[in-house]
Structures are given as C-alpha cells and as structure tokens.
N, C-alpha and C positions, 0 to 999 in steps of 0.2 A: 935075919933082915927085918928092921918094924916096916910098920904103912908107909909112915914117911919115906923111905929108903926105896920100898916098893913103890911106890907111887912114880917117883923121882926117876925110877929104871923105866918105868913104861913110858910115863913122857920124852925119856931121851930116844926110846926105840920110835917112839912113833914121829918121833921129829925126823930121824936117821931114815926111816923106811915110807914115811906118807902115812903109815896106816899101820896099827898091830890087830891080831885075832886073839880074842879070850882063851881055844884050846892051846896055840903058839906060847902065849905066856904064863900058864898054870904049867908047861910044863918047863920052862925055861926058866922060872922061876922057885917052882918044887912047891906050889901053892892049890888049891882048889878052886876048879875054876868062878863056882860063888864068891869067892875070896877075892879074884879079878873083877869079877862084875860088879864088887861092894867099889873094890878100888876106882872103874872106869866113872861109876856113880858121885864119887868123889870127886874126882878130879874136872869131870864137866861140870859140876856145880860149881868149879872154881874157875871157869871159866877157859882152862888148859885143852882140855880133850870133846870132840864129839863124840858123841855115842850111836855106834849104826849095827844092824843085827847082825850078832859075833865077834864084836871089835869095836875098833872107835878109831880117829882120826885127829891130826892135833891141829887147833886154832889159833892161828895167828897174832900174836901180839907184841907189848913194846921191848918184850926181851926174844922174841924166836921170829923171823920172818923168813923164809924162802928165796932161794936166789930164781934168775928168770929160768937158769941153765935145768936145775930142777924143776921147776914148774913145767917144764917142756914137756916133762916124763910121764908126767901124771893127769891122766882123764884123758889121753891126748880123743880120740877117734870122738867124744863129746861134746869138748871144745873147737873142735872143727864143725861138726854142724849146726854148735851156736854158733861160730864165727860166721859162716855160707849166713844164716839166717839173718843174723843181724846185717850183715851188708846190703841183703836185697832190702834193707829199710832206707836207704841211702835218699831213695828216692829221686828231686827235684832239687836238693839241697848241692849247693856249689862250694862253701868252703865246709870243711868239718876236725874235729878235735879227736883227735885218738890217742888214747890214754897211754902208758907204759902199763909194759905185763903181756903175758904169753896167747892168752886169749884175743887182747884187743890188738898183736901181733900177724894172727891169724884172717883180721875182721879185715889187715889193712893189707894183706893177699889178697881177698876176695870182693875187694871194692871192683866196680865196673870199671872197665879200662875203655870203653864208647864214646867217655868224654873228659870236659878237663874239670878239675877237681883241684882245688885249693888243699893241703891238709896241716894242719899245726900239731906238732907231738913235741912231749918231751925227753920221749924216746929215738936213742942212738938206732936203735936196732930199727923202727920202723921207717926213720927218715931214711937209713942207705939203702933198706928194699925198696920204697917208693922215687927216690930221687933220680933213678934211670927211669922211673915209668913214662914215657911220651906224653903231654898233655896237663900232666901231674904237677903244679907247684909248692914244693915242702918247703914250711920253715919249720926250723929244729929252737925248740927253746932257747936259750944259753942260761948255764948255772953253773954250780956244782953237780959234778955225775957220781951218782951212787953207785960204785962197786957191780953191786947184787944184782942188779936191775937194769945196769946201764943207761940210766934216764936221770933226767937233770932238776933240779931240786933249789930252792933259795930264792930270797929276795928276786934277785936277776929275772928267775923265770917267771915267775908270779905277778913283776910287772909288766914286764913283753905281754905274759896273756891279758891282763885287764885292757891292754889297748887295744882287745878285739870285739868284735862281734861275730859267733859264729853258729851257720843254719846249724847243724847238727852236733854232737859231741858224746862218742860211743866212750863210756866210763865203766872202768873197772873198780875193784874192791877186793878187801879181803876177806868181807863177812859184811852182808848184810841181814837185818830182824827190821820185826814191825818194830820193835821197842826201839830199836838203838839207830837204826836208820842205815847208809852207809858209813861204813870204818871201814883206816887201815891204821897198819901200827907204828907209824912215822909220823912225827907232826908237818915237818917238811913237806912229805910226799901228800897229805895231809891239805895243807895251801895250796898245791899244783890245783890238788882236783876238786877242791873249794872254788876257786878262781874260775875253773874250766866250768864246773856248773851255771856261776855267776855270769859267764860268758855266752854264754849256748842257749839258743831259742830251742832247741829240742835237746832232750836228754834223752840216752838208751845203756841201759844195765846190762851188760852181758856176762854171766858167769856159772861156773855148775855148780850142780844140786847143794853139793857140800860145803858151796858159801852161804847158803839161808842158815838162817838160825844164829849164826856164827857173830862175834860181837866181839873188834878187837878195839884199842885202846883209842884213835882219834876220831872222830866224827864229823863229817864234813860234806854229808847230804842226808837229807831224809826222803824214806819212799813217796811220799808225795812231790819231792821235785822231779822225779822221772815219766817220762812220758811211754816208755815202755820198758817192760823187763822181757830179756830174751834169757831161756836155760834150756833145760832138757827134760825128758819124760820122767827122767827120776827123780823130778820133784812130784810129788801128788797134786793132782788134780787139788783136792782140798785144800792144800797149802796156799798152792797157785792162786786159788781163788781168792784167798784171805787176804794176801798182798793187794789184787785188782781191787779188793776193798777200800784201799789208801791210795786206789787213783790209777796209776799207768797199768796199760796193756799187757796181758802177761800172753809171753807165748811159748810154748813147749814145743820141743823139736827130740 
C-alpha cells in the first residue's frame, strides 16, 4: 500500500467512525505507528483530518459533510450543555433565528417555554418540535430541503429571511478559525447563514471543541460578527481567549 493509498484509508475510516486512534490503525493497517502520525500530519495540512492526542477526526468539507442523523451520535452529553447554556442567553429577545444542525436542535428544546417567542429556522426538524410549543410562533423557511440535514436551502429561503429583522440568531457551523472565520461546506447552506447574520441584531456560535480550528470550504461570517461563542471546557482556557481577542464573549461549559 503507498501513502497515498494509506492516507485515503484513514480518511474514509475517519469519515465512517467520527474519529480513528493512531495504535487502531498501525495495526489495521500493518504499519508503525510513527508511520500513522507522519500520515495524520499529512493529511491535516491538507486540510482532511484534525489531529487530537492519539488520533484525529475528519473536517468537513465540499466533498464529505455529515448527515443531522449522525451528528446526533457524536459529542452528544457536550452538545446538550452548550445547548442548556446558550438558550439561558435568550434573554429579553422576542423573535429569534435558529439554525439547522443537531446542536442548534438541542438549543431549540431548551428555549424557555414562560413566554411567547417568535422563531424562524430553516430547519424541518426544529419547526415540528417547536410548532406544538404553546405561545411559540414558527415560521419554517420554504426552499429546497437538503436530504442530510432536513433544512431548506435556495434563493426561496434566503429571500423570506432578508425580509426580517431578528433580536437574536443562535448559528451553527462546521468549523470555525481566527483565520477563516465561520464556514460550512455548502454554498447554499452557506447564503442561509449569510443572510441569517445579516438579519440578526445579536449573534451567538454554539458548537464543540472539535469545530475550532476547523476551516471547511464557504465562508459566511467572521469571528468578529458574533457577539458570543458558546462550547465547552475542552477547549482551553488559552484558545478561548484568543478568539475573545476578535470580539465576542467566549463561554465554556
């Protein structure tokens, strides 16, 4: 097997599983495991794989994205305390934009139900939990709906949101850097949450640890348009800080 070949296998495992280990593929491989860690070095320079101690994780882009179903799977018991955290941000704000994706699925459980609440998504999945909720009025984008995601996408919805104005709007991603800003790997999905920024007097980031750094194909905010980042303790203190450097709030949970 060359590098290339090797390389190519770990990428598919790590797509297939979320995550591979350095001893796991030295041995499934019949390689040494320096051999993997020349490989993993490789491949995060190319922008494919993160590198975390023992393994690495693969980064989303315009040829590999995640569906919502898997996304469900992974980080879950993290993603629910950013999600708890970032809803008690809700504050005073009356209408609010909730993104598509499993995290900002979780945020729109954990809204207060005490009062009424406006919410715009372009998400299937969070308009049918919220649209029994008493007091609650959803509107659901209308577009094209993506498969993977179940959320709507296209001209359609990108004009509906410009005719809003909204207090708050909790946005996802699939990798955010200081460098690169937010990205996700759809240009499509890409305009939604262009728009939704361009719409929203307050902006809030919610996502774990293993989205920092992370730099997938469209671009469609930078850290200084967020007024807060919400994640978890396993990002460092150091990190954390780095970001608060370029403006919003960081808070670890």
């Amino acid at each position: 097997m060359t590098a290339e070949e090797r390389q190519r296998a770990i990428v598919g495992a790590a797509r297939r599983a979320g995550s591979v280990e350095v001893g796991a593929l030295a041995e499934e491989l019949g390689v040494a495991k320096e051999t993997v860690r020349r490989d993993l070095r490789a491949l995060e320079a190319h922008g494919l794989l993160r590198r975390t101690h023992g393994g690495a994780y693969p980064v989303e882009s315009a040829g590999f994205e995640t569906t919502l179903a898997f996304r469900s799977t992974m980080h879950v018991p993290e993603k629910r305390r950013i999600a708890a955290a970032a809803a008690e941000l809700t504050g005073e704000a009356e209408t609010l934009f909730i993104d598509e994706g499993y995290t900002p699925q979780l945020i729109a459980e954990s809204l207060p139900r005490d009062r009424s609440l406006t919410i715009v998504t372009a998400s299937l999945a969070i308009a049918g939990h919220l649209a029994t909720v008493p007091g609650f009025n959803v509107l659901l984008l209308g577009g094209r709906v993506r498969g993977g995601t179940l959320a709507t996408v296209d001209h359609w919805t990108t004009r509906m949101l410009s005719g809003f104005v909204i207090d708050l709007a909790f946005i996802g991603a699939n990798g955010i850097s200081r460098e690169h800003g937010l990205t996700t790997p759809d240009p499509a999905v890409s305009e939604v949450k262009q728009q939704a920024v361009r719409a929203s007097r307050r902006r809030v980031f919610a996502g774990v640890h293993t989205k920092f750094g992370a730099a997938s194909f469209c671009r469609f905010a930078s850290v200084t348009d967020l007024d807060v980042i919400v994640t978890s303790t396993s990002l460092s203190t150091a990190e954390a800080h780095r970001y608060s450097l370029q403006g919003p709030q960081v808070i670890r949970v």
